[in-house]
N, C-alpha and C positions, 0 to 999 in steps of 0.2 A: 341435263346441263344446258343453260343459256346460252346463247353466244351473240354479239353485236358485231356486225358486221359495220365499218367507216371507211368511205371513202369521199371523192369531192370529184367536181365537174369544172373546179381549176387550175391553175395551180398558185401556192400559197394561200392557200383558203384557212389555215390555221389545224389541217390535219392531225398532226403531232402534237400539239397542245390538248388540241380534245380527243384523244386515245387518252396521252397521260393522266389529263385530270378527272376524265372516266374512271379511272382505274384505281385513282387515288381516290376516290368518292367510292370506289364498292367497296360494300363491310364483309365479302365475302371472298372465298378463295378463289384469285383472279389471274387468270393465264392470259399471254400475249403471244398471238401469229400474224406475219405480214409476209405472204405468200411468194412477194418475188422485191428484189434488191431494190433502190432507188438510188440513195449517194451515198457510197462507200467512201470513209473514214478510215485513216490509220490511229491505231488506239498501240501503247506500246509493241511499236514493231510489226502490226498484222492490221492488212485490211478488214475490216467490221460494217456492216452496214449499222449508218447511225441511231434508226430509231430502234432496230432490237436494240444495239447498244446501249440506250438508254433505258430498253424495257426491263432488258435483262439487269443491270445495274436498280433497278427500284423496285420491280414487280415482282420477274418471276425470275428469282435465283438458279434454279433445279436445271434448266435447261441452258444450251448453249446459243451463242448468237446467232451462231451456222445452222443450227436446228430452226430459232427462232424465225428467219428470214433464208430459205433453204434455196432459193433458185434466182438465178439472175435472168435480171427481165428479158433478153435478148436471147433466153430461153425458151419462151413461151412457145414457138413454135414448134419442138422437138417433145412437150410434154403434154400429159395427162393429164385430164380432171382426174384419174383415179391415186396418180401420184401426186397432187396435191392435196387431197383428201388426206393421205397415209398421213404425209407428215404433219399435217396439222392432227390425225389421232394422237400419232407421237406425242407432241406438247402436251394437249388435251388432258391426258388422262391423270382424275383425279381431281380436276378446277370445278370449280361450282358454275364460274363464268369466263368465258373466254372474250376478249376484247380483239379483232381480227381487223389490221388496216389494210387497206386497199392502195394503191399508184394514186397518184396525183389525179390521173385521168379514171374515170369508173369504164369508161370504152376499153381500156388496154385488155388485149386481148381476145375483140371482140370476136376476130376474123378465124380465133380456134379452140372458141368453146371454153375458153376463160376469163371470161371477164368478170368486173365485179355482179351483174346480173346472176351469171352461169354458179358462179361461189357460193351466192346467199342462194339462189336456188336449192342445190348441191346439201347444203349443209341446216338450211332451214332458218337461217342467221335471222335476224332482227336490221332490219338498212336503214342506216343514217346518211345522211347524203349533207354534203360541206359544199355550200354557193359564194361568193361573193357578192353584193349587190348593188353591181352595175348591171346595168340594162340588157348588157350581153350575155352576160350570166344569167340575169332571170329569164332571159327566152331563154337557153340552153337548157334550165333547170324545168319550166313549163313542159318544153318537150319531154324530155328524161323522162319526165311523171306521166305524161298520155303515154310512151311506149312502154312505161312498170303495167300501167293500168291495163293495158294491149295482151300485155303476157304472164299478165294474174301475178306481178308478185307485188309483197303491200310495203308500202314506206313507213317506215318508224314515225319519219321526221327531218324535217333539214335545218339545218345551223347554220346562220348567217354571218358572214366574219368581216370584222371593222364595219359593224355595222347597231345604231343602239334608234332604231327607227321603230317604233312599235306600228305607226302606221302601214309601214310596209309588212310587216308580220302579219298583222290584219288582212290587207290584200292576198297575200300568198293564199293565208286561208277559204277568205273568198273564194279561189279560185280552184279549189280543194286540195291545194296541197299544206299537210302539214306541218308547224314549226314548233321546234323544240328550244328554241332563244336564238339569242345573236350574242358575236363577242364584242364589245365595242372594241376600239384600237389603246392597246396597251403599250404605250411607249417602251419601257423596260423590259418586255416581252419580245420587244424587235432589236433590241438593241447589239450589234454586232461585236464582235471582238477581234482583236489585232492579228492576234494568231489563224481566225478565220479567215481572212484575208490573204494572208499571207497564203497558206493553204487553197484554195481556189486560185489565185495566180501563180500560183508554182515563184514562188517571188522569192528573194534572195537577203537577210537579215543583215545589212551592212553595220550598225548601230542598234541598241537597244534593245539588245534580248531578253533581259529583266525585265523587261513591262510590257511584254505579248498580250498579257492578259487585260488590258487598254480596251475600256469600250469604249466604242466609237459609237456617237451620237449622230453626225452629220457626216455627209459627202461633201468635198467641195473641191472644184476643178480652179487648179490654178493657173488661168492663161491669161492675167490680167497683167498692167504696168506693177511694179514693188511696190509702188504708193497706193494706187487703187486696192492692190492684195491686200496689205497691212492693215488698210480702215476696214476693208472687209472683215479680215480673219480674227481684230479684235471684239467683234459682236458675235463671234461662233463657238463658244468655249468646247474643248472632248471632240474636237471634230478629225477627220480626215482629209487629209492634202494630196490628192493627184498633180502633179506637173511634170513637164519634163525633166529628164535626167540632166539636162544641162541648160534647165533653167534656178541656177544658184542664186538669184536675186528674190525669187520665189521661195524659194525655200528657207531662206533664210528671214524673210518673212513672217513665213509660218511659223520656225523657230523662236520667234518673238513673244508670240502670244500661245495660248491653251490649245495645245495642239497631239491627239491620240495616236498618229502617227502620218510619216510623210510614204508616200508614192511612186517613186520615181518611173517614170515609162521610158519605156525606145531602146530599154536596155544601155543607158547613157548612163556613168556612173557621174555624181557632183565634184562638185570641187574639195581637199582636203577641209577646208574651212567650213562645210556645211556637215563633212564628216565627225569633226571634231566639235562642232556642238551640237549634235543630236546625242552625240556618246556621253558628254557632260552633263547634258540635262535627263539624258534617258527616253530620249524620245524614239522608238520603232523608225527605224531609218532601212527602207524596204524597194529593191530594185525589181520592176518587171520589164519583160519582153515586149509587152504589149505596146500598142499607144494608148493615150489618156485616152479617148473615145471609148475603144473596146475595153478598159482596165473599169473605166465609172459604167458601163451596161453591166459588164459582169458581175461589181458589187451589186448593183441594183436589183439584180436580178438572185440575191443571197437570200437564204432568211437563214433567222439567228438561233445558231446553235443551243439545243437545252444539254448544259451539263450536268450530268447524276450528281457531282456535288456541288450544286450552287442550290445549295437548299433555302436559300430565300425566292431564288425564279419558280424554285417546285414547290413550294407553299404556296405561294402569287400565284401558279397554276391551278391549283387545288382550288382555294378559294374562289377564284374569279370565276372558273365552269359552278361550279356551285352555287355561286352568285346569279350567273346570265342564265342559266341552260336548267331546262326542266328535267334532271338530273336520275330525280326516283321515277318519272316515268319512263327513262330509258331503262334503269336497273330493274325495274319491277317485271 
């Protein structure tokens, strides 16, 4: 049995895209493991970590999500290489190829003999490794590769995310490490929804719960005068409105033009009047704790949920790794 091991050296490197559309690219019988938790998700009523959730939901039916992603990362010091081996046999048995994702970070773990080094070790995997490329990145990824080369284990390959430079691909090479493509930036692929939001700010649905499902295209902070907001907001169509909870001039605003939903921070609730037309037009009308600062870091720092059933993002997956990414020489 195969197996590919993925991970990355940062975060948001496009991990979860390319596990999925690996896996939708094998013609063969293909299992999913991802050794320890990352951001658990509530899925009717029960916490789920989200990329089994997804795996499981497309992949691999037979197994559970709690099997699929079996330990929580704040685990790692209390366990075993030999207990993570088990449960990945569990899944295992049976798959022609097993597709096994790693943490954000390929270090986690380093300090007790789990990392993703110790894993593909351990198991014999196949290492892809996920860069971004900026400057910081390629020296962290340059390193990575002298200390694989250090300790004899060999690189598949590494994928380059938001990124369609071939010149730099070339260079990597040069310097011997090597690449398996890059994703260019897929707008529709980042693209966040209301409900996520919502969800990460623990926020509160004052208005418009009928159109959670709202993508949101753009961020935009509202601390401007109502006349300055309004020429703004009408050149941002599908966006997001952060303002204060008791900035009603703002908000209503926003409620003017093409707007995905409103923000409110400071735990300030608006005025009845900004209430009553979010609910008429339907627009996500959403109260957090936060202030606007921490509420726009926090979205920024999101990436966009893939749902088992938006089978247009999971075709658009499919295709695009198969487009960018040297696809059969991972599978072969």
């Amino acid at each position: 049995m195969k197996s590919i091991f993925v991970s990355s050296i940062t975060p948001r490197s496009g991990k979860t895209v390319i596990t999925l559309g690996l896996a939708l690219n094998s013609k063969v019988f293909t299992g999913f493991f991802k050794p320890f938790q990352e951001k658990m998700i509530t899925v009717n009523g029960h916490l789920v970590e989200e990329d089994a959730y997804l795996m499981q939901s497309i992949i691999d039916f037979e197994a559970s999500t709690s099997e699929l992603c079996p330990f929580p990362r704040e685990s790692i010091p209390s366990l075993t290489m030999d207990q993570v081996v088990e449960a990945y046999e569990r899944v295992s048995k049976g798959k022609e190829l097993m597709i096994i994702e790693g943490v954000e970070f390929i270090t986690a773990g380093f300090l007790y003999g789990l990392s993703g080094f110790d894993i593909v070790e351990r198991l014999g995997s196949d290492f892809i490794l996920l860069s971004n490329a900026d400057q910081d990145s390629l020296d962290r990824l340059a390193m990575i590769k002298h200390y694989m080369d250090y300790r004899g284990i060999p690189l598949k390959g590494v994928i380059l995310n938001f990124c369609d430079d071939v010149g730099l691909e070339n260079f990597l090479r040069s310097k011997g490490i090597p690449v398996l493509g890059s994703m260019p930036y897929t707008p529709s692929l980042r693209t966040l929804r209301v409900f996520e939001i919502v969800e990460e700010l623990n926020g509160i649905v004052l208005a418009g719960n009928e159109n959670l499902s709202n993508a949101v295209e753009k961020i935009i902070i509202g601390a401007m005068s109502r006349e300055s907001a309004l020429r703004y907001f009408e050149r941002v169509p599908n966006k997001a409105v952060i303002t204060g909870g008791d900035r009603n001039d703002v908000s209503l605003a926003a409620l003017e033009t093409s707007t995905a939903c409103l923000i409110l921070t400071g735990g300030l609730l608006p005025s009845q009047e900004v209430i009553d037309r979010a609910r008429s037009l339907g627009v996500p009308l959403v109260s957090v704790r936060d202030d606007t600062l921490t509420a726009s870091e926090a979205i920024d720092r999101m990436i966009a949920r893939i749902d088992p059933n938006d089978e247009k993002k999971i075709k658009l997956i499919k295709e695009e790794v198969a487009r960018n990414i040297d696809v059969s020489r991972i599978l072969r």
